[in-house]
C-alpha positions in Angstrom: 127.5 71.9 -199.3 128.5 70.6 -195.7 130.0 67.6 -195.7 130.2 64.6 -192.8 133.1 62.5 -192.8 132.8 58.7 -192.5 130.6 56.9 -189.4 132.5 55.9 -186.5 131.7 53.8 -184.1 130.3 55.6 -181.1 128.3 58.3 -184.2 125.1 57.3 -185.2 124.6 55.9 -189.4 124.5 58.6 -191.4 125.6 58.9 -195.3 129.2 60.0 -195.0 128.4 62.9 -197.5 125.4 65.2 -196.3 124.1 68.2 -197.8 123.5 69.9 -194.3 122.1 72.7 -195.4 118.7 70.3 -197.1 118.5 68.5 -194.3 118.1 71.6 -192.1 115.5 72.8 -194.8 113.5 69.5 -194.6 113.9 69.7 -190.7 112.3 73.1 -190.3 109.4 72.1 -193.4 108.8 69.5 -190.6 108.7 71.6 -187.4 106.0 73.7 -189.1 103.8 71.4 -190.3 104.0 69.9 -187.1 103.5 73.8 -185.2 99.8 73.4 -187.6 98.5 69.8 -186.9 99.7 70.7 -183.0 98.2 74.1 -183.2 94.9 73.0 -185.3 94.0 70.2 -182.4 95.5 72.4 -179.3 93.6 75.8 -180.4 90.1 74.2 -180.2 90.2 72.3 -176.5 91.7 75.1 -175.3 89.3 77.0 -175.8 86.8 75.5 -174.6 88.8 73.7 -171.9 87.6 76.2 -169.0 83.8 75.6 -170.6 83.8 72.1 -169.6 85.6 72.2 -166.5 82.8 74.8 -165.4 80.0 72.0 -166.7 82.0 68.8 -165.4 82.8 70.7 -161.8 79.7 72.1 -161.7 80.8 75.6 -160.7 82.3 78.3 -163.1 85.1 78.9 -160.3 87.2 76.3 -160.9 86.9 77.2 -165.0 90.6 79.2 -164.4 91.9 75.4 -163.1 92.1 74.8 -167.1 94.6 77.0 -168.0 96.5 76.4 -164.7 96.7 72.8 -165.7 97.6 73.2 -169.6 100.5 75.2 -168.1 101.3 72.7 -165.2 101.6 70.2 -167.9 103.7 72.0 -170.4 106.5 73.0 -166.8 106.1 69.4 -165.7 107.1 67.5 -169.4 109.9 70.6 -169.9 112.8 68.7 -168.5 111.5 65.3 -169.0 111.3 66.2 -173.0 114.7 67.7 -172.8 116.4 64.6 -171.3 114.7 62.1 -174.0 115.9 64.3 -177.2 119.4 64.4 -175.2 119.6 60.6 -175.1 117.5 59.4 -178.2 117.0 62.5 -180.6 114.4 65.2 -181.3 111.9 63.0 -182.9 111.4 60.9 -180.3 111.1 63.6 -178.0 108.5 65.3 -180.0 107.0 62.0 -180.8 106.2 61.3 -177.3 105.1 64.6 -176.4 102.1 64.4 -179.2 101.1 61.4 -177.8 100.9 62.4 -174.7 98.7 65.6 -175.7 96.7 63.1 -177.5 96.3 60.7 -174.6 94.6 63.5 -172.6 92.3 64.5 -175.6 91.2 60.8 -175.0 91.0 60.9 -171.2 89.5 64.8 -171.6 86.7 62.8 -173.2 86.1 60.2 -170.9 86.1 62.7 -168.0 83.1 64.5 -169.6 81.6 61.1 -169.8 81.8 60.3 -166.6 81.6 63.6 -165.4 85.1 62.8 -163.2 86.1 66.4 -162.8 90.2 65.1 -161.2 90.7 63.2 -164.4 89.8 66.0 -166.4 92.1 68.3 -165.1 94.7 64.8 -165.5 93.6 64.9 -168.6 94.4 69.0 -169.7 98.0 68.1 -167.6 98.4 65.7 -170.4 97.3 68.4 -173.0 99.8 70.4 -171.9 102.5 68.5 -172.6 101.9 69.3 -175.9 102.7 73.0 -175.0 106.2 71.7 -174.1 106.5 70.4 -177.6 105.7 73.5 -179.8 108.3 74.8 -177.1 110.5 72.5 -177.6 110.3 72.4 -181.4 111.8 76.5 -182.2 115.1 74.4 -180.8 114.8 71.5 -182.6 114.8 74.1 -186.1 117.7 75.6 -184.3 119.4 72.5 -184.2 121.3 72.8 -187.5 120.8 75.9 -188.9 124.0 78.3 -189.6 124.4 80.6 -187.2 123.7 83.7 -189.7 119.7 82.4 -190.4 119.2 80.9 -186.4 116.8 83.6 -186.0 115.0 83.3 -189.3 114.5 79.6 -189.0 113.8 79.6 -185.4 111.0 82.1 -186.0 109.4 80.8 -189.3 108.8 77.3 -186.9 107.1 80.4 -183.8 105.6 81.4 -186.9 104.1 78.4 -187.7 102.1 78.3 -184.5 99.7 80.9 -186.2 97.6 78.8 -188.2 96.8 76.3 -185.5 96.0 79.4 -182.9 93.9 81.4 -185.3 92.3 78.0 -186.9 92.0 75.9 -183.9 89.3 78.0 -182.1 87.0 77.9 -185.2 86.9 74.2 -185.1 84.7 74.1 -182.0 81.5 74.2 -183.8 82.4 71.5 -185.7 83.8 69.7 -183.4 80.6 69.7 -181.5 78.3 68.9 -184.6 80.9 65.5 -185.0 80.9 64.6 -181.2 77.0 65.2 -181.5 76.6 62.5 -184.4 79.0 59.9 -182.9 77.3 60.4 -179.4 80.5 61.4 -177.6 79.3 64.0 -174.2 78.9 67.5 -174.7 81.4 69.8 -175.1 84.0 67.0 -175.8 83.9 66.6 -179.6 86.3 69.3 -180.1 88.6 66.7 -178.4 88.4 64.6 -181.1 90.5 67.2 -183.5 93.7 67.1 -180.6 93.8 63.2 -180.7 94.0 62.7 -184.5 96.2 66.2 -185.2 98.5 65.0 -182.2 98.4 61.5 -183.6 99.8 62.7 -187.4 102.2 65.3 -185.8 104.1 62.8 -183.8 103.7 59.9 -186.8 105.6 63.2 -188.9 108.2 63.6 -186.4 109.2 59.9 -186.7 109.3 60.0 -190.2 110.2 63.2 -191.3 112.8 64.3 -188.7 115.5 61.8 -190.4 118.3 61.9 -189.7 117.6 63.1 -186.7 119.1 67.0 -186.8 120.1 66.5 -182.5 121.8 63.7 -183.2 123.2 64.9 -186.3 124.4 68.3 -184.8 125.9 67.0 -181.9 128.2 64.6 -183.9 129.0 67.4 -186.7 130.0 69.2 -183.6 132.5 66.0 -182.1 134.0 65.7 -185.5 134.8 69.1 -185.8 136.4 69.3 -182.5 138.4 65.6 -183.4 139.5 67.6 -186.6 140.9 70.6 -184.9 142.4 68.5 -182.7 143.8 66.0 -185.4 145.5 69.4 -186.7 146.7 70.6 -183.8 144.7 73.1 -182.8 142.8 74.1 -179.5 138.7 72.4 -180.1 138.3 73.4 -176.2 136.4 76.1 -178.1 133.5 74.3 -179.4 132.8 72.5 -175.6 132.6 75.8 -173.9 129.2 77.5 -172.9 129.0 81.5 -172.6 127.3 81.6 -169.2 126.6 85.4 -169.2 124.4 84.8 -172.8 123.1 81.9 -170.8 121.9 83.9 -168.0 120.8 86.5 -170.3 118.6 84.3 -172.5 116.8 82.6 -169.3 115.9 85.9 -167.7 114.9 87.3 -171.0 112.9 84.2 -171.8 111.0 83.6 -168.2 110.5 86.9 -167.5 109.3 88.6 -170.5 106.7 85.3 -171.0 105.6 86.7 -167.2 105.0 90.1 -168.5 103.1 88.8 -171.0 100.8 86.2 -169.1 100.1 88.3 -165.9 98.6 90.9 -168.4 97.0 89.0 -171.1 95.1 86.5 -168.4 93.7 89.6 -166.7 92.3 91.8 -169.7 89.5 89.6 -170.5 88.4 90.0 -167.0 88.9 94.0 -167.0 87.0 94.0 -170.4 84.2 92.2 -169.5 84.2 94.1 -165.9 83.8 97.5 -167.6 81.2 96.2 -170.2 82.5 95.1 -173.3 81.2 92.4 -175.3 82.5 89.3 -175.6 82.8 89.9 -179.5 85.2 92.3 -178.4 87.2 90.3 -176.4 87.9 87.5 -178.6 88.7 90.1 -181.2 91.6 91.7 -178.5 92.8 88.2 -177.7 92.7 87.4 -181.2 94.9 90.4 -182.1 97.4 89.5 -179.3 97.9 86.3 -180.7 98.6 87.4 -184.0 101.2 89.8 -182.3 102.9 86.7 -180.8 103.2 85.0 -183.6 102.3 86.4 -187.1 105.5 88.9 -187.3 107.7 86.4 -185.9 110.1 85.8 -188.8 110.5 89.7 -189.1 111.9 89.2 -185.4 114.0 86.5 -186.9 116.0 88.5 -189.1 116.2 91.5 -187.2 117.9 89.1 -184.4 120.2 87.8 -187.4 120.7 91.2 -188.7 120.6 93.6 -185.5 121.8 90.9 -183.5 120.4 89.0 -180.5 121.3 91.2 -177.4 119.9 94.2 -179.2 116.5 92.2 -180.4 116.0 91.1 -177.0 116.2 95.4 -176.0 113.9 95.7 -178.8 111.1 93.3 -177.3 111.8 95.1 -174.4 110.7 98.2 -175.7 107.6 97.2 -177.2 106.5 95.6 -173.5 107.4 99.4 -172.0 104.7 100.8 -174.7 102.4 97.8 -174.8 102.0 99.0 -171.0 101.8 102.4 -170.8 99.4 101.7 -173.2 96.9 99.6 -171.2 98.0 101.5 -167.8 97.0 105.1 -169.0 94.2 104.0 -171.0 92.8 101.4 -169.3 89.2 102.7 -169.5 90.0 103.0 -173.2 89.0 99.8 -175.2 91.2 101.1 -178.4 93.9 101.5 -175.9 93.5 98.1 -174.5 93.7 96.6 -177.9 97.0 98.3 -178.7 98.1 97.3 -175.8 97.7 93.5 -175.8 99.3 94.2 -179.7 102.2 95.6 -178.4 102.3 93.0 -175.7 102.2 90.5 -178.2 104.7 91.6 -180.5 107.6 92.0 -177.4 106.7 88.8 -176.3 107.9 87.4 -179.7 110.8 89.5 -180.1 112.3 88.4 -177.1 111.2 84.9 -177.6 112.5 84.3 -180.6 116.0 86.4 -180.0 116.4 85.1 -176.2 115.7 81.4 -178.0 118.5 82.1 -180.3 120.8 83.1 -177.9 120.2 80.6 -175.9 120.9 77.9 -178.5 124.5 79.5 -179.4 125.2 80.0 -176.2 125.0 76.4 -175.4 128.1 74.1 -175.7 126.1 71.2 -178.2 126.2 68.5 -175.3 124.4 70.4 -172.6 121.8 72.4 -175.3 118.9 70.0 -174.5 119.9 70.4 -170.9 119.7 74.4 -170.9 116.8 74.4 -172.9 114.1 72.4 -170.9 115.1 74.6 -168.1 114.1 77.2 -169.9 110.9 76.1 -171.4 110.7 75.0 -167.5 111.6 78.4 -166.2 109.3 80.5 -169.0 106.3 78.4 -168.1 106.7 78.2 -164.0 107.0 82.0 -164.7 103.9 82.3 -166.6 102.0 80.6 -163.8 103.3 82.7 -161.7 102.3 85.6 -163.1 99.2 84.6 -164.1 98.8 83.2 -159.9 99.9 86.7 -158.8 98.3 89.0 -161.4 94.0 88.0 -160.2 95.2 89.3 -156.6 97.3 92.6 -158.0 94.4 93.5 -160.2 91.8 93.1 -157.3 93.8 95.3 -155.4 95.2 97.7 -157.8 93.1 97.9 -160.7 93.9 97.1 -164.6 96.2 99.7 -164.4 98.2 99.2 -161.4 98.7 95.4 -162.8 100.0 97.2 -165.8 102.5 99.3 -163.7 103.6 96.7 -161.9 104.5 94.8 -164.6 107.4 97.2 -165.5 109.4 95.9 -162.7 109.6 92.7 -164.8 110.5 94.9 -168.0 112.8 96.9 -165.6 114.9 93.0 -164.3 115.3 92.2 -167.7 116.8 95.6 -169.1 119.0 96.0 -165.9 120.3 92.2 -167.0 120.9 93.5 -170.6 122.8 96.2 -169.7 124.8 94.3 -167.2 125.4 91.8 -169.9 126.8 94.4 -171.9 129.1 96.5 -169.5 130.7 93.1 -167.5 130.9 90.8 -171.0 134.7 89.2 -170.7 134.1 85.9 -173.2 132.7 82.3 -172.9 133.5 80.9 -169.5 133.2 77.5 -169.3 129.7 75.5 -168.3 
């Protein structure tokens, strides 16, 4: 049992005995529940988010403007998120977040009412913010938890994600039949599922996330350092930032999410282009999904176990293969499948063991900081690369797209061994 001496009066009210190890439990019981509702409303309009846009703008070009606005949303409410768990906690964060996301599942209706094709594109920004929080909630279950199980209870929140993303798509028939029988537009009643889901996910964080495990960890960390100093030892310790793991974990993070985008948005179109049916390419997308996610908590103890610097080489690897993969067999289909499986899986291993690194690398007052630049930098990344990738695979075919994705594979190796050769200790942030 950990124990928190007596309030002061700058901390926040907390029982001056805590069992810190059940309150991180309850914490990360939270986070995935929340990682469902979020992924149960989020999985459906997504899907069908570039289907309406096409219908509302009237022209199937601007269907990719979807995905470029959930992503625009989720880089946009990074930071903001990050400074409003810095200064009030995690669950208001969170809390505002959902709301948000559910805010444009209302507006996202209204649009297809109208038809006002600008607000709904306002309206998927909004969506997006709830991006930001699943983001933003693998730190949150990092938060507390002893450095030994970060990865494991970092990744069973990633983990989470799963249900919602495999769920969320299935409810679009349903959704449809309710919106149908309540009169809402077509094509919106899927938005229905996103407003209630986001609406009990951020009621949960408010409720559940008590005490709040930000606030708690940053004052466990300013009585620890008041202790060592009370007994006359050095606490500079616990307010110093490693800036090389830092720089690590954000090259990791942004580019290996890159990697993944650039070549995930561009296989449906190289599937389709080279005549396979759409069954098949919701059952290729489907399979990548569960790479990302499913055997994240196996990435979770293998960056406990095997370490985080060695995890993140790991990911690495499985990028390298996931694209020889689709550049050598590219005409393949089967190839193409274990491909965007492969792709999937390095994704999460480096996501979940840059995450981690990230989090410990962090002095406790400038973790929230860090980390929105980071969901800020992974996301402007993945528009990037998805911006980039349409162009590179006009010009150079599935393949080349595939090849010239190694350079990204190629920064972040050439930063891991630099990492490893030039490591001299924590420097101060």
């Amino acid at each position: 049992m950990s124990s928190v001496p007596p309030v002061t009066a700058d901390a926040p009210a907390v029982a001056p005995v805590m069992d810190v190890a059940a309150v991180q439990r309850r914490v990360r019981s939270t986070l995935m529940v929340g990682q469902v509702l979020a992924g149960l409303g989020m999985g459906s309009t997504l899907s069908i988010g570039a289907i309406l846009a096409a219908e509302v703008s009237g022209s199937p070009a601007y269907s990719g403007l979807a995905a470029t606005a959930v992503t625009l949303g989720a880089a946009l409410a990074a930071i903001p998120l990050a400074r409003l768990a810095g200064r009030f906690g995690r669950a208001p964060a969170l809390a505002v977040g959902a709301l948000a996301a559910a805010t444009g599942a209302v507006l996202a209706i209204v649009a297809a009412g109208l038809p006002s094709f600008p607000l709904l594109l306002g309206a998927i920004v909004l969506i997006g913010v709830g991006t930001a929080v699943n983001l933003q909630s693998r730190f949150a279950a990092a938060d507390l938890a002893a450095p030994a199980t970060r990865g494991r209870d970092l990744s069973l929140v990633v983990w989470a994600t799963t249900v919602g993303a495999v769920s969320g798509p299935n409810l679009i028939g349903p959704g449809e039949q309710l919106g149908a029988a309540i009169g809402l537009p077509p094509l919106s009643g899927p938005f229905l599922f996103t407003v209630v889901a986001q609406a009990l996910a951020a009621a949960l964080y408010l409720v559940a996330l008590r005490p709040d495990p930000l606030r708690l960890a940053l004052r466990l960390a300013r009585d620890a350092a008041a202790a060592a100093t009370a007994a006359g030892e050095s606490a500079t310790g616990a307010a110093r930032s490693d800036r090389a793991g830092i720089r690590l974990a954000l090259i990791a993070l942004a580019l290996s999410h890159a990697t993944m985008v650039s070549v995930m948005a561009m296989t449906p179109v190289h599937l389709t282009d080279h005549g396979a049916s759409l069954v098949v390419v919701g059952f290729t997308i489907s399979l990548h999904i569960a790479g990302m996610y499913a055997l994240s908590p196996v990435f979770g103890i293998l960056a406990d176990r095997l370490g985080r610097w060695w995890t993140i080489l790991v990911g690495q690897a499985l990028l390298v293969a996931s694209l020889l993969f689709t550049a050598l067999g590219a005409e393949s289909e089967v190839a193409v499948v274990t491909g965007l499986i492969l792709l999937g899986l390095g994704w999460s291993a480096a996501t979940v063991a840059g995450s981690a690194l990230l989090t410990e690398s962090t002095a406790p007052q400038r973790r929230t900081v860090i980390q929105g630049r980071s969901d800020l930098f992974m996301s402007g990344s993945g528009a990037v690369g998805g911006l980039l990738a349409g162009p590179v695979l006009a010009t150079s075919g599935y393949a080349g797209l595939s090849l010239a994705a190694m350079a990204l594979v190629a920064a972040v190796v050439a930063t891991l061994v630099a990492n490893r050769r030039g490591r001299a200790g924590p420097t101060t942030s």
